[in-house]
C-alpha positions as CSV (number, residue, x, y, z in Angstrom):
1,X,157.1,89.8,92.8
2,X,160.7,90.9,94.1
3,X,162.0,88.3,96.6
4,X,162.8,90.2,99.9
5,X,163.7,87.1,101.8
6,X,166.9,85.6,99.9
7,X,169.2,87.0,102.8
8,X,166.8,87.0,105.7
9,X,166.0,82.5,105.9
10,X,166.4,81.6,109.3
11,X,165.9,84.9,110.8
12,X,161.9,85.0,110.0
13,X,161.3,81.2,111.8
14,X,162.1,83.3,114.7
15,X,159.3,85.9,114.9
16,X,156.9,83.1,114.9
17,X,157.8,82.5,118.6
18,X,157.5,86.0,119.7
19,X,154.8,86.3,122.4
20,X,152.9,88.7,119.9
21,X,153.0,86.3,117.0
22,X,152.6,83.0,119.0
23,X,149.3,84.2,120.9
24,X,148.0,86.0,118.1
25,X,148.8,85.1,115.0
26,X,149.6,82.0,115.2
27,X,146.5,81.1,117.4
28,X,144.1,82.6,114.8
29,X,145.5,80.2,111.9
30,X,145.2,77.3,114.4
31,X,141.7,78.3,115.2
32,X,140.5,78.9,111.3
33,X,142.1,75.7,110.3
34,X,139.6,73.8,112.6
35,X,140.1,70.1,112.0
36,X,142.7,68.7,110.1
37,X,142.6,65.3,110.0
38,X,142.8,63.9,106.6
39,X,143.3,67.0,104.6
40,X,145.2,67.1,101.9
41,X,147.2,71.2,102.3
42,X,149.1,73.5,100.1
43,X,150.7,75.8,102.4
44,X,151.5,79.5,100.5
45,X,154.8,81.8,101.4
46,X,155.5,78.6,103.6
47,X,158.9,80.4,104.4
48,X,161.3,78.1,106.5
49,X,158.4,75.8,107.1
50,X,156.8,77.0,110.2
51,X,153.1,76.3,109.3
52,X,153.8,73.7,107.2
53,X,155.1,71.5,110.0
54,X,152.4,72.5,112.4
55,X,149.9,71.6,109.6
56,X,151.2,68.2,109.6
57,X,151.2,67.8,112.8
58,X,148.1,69.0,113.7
59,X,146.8,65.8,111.3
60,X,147.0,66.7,107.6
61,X,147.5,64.0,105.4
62,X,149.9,65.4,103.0
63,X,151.4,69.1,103.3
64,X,153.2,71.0,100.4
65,X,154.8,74.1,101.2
66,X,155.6,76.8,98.1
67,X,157.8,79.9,98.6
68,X,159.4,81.7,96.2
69,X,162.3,82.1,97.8
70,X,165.0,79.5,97.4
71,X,167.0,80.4,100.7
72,X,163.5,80.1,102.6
73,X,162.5,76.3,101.1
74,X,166.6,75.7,101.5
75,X,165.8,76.1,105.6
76,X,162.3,74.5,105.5
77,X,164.2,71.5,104.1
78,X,166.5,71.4,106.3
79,X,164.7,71.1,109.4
80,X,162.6,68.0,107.1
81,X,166.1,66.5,107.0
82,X,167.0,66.7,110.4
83,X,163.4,66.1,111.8
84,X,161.3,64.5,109.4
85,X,157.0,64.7,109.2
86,X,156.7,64.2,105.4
87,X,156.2,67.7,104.2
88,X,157.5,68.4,100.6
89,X,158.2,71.5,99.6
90,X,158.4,73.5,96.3
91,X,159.9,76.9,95.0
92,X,157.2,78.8,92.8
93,X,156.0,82.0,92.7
94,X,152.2,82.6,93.5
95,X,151.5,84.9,90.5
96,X,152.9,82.2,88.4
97,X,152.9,78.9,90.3
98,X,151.7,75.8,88.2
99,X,148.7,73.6,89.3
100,X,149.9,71.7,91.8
101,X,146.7,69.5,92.7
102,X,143.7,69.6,93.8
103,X,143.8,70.6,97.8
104,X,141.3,70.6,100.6
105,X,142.8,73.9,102.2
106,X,145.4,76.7,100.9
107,X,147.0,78.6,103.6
108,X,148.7,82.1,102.7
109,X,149.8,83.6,106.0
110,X,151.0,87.5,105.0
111,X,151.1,86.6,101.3
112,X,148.8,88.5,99.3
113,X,150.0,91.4,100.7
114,X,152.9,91.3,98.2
115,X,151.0,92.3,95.2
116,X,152.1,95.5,93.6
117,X,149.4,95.7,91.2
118,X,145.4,94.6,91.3
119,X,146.3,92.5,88.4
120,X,149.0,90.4,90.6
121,X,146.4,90.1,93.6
122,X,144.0,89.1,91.0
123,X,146.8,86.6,89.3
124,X,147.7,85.3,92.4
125,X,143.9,84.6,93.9
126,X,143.3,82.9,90.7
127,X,146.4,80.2,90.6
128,X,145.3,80.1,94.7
129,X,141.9,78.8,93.0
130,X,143.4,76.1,90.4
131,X,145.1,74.3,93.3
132,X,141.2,74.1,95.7
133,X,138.9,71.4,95.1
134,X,135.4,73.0,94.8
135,X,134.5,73.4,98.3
136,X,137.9,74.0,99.6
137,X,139.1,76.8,101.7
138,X,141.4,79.6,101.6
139,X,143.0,80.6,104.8
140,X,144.9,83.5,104.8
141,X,146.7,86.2,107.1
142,X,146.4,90.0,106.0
143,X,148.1,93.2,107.2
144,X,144.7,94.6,109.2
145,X,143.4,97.5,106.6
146,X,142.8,99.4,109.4
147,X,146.5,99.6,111.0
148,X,147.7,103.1,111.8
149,X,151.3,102.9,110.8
150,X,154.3,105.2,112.1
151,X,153.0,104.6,116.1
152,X,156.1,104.4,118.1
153,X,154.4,102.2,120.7
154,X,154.9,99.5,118.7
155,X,158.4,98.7,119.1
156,X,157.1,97.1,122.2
157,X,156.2,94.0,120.4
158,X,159.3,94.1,118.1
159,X,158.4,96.0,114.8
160,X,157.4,99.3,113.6
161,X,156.3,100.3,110.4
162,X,155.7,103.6,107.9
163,X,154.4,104.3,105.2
164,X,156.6,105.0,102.0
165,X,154.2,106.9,100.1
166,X,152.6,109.5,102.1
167,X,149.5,110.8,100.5
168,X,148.5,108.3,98.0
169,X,145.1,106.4,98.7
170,X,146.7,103.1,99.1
171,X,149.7,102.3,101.3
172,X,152.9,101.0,100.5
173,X,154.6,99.9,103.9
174,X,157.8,99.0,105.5
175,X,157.7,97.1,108.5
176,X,161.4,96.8,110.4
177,X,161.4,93.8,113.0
178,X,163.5,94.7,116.0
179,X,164.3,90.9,116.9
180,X,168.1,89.9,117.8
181,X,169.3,89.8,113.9
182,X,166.9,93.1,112.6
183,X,165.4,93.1,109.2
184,X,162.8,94.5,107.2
185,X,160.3,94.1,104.3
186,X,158.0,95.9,102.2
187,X,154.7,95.6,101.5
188,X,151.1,96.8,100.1
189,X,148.7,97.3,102.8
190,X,145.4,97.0,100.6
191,X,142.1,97.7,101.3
192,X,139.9,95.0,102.2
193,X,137.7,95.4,98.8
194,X,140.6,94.5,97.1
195,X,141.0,91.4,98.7
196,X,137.0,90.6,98.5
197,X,136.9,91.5,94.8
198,X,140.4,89.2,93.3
199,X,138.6,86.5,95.5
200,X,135.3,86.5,93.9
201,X,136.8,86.8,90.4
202,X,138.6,83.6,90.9
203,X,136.0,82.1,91.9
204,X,135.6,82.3,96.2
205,X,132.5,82.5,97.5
206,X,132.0,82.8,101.5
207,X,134.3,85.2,102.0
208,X,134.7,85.8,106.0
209,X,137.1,88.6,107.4
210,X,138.1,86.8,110.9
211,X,139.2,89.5,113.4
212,X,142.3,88.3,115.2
213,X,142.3,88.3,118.9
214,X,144.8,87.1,121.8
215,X,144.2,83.8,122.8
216,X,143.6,82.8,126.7
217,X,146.9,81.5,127.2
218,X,148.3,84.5,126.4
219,X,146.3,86.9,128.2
220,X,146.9,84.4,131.2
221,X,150.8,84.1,130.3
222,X,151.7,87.7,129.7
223,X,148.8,90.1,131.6
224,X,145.9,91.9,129.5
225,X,148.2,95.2,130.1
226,X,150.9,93.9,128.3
227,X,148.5,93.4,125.3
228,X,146.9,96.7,125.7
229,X,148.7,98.5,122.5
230,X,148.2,95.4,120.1
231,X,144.4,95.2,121.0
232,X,143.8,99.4,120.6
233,X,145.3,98.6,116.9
234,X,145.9,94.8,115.6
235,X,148.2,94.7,112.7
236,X,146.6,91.7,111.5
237,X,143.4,90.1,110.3
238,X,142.6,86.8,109.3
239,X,140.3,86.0,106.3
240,X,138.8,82.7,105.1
241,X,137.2,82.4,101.8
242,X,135.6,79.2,100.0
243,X,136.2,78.3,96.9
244,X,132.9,77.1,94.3
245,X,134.7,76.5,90.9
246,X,136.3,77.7,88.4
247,X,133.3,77.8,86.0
248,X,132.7,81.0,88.7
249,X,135.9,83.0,87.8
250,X,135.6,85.7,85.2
């Protein structure tokens, strides 16, 4: 996979604590994580460490962050230095990452959107797979199959996206984020059968599409009207998939 985030580091943390990332986004993977206490968690396309700290704080055990991008883990270890909750971190790419251990929970929040091919989506659900225990869960964040890109409204909440390949059946995307220090990235938005299928082939079982929706405190914080354009078409969706073995995967 290309690494689109050597020059962009400290400018993603940021978007996390956007209203419509924090009440959304954010909120789901709080909410699919349930309880933490004790869990042992790889956290996937950690980035500057955002969900990895919030992991361990929320009561894992021991928290490992991977991203692939050097610039990313150089931030995420950083902030360890300067504040420090025991999270290691690691620079790997999915597709090709070793066996880590043997975790309770993967997280892989806007990750698997990345693949270019079926064959990296299926690469990278099947080293996701290596580093579960049987029984362990995969929770992940996913551009929303179902997003209608190109929709000026949604420079409202600080991005807009198109498509770069007009025509063809699946979507290659670039979403600009209109924060204070603008960038962009490009992705795959894939089908949600593509998803469902690398998962079972590596050996997922359960496999739950979890539609994300604002939490209370941000209706209460920011008015139902000012969520009104995310709710008609939610970039995002949230899936959660268990993993039964690798004696499964084909």
């Amino acid at each position: 996979m290309d690494d689109q985030y050597e020059t962009i580091g400290a400018k993603y943390k940021a978007v996390k604590l956007k209203p419509s990332v924090a009440y959304t986004e954010v909120a789901a993977v709080v909410g699919m994580l349930g309880d933490l206490d004790g869990e042992r968690v790889l956290d996937l396309a950690c980035g500057a460490g955002f969900y990895s700290r919030l992991i361990r704080q929320s009561g894992a055990s021991y928290v490992l962050g991977v991203d692939m991008s050097r610039s990313m883990i150089d931030v995420a270890e950083a902030e360890e230095a300067a504040q420090p909750l025991g999270v290691e971190y690691r620079v790997a790419d999915v597709a090709t990452m070793p066996q880590f251990g043997a975790f309770d929970i993967v997280t892989a929040v806007w990750l698997l959107h990345y693949a270019q091919t079926t064959e990296d989506l299926q690469a990278m659900c099947r080293n996701i797979g290596r580093n579960l225990a049987p029984g362990g869960r995969l929770i992940t964040i996913l551009p929303n199959p179902d997003f209608v890109n190109a929709l000026s409204e949604t420079e409202f909440y600080n991005f807009r996206t198109r498509v770069l390949n007009p025509g063809e059946s699946i979507a290659r995307v670039r979403m600009d984020f209109l924060v204070e220090e603008p960038f962009s990235i490009e992705y795959v938005q894939w089908p949600l059968s593509a998803y469902e299928e690398a998962l079972r082939l590596a050996g997922f079982v359960a496999i739950e599409p979890v539609p994300i929706r604002v939490s209370s405190q941000g209706l209460d914080k920011m008015g139902a009207e000012y969520w009104r354009i995310y709710l008609d078409n939610p970039i995002a969706m949230g899936l959660i998939a268990t993993f039964e073995g690798l004696q499964q995967a084909s």
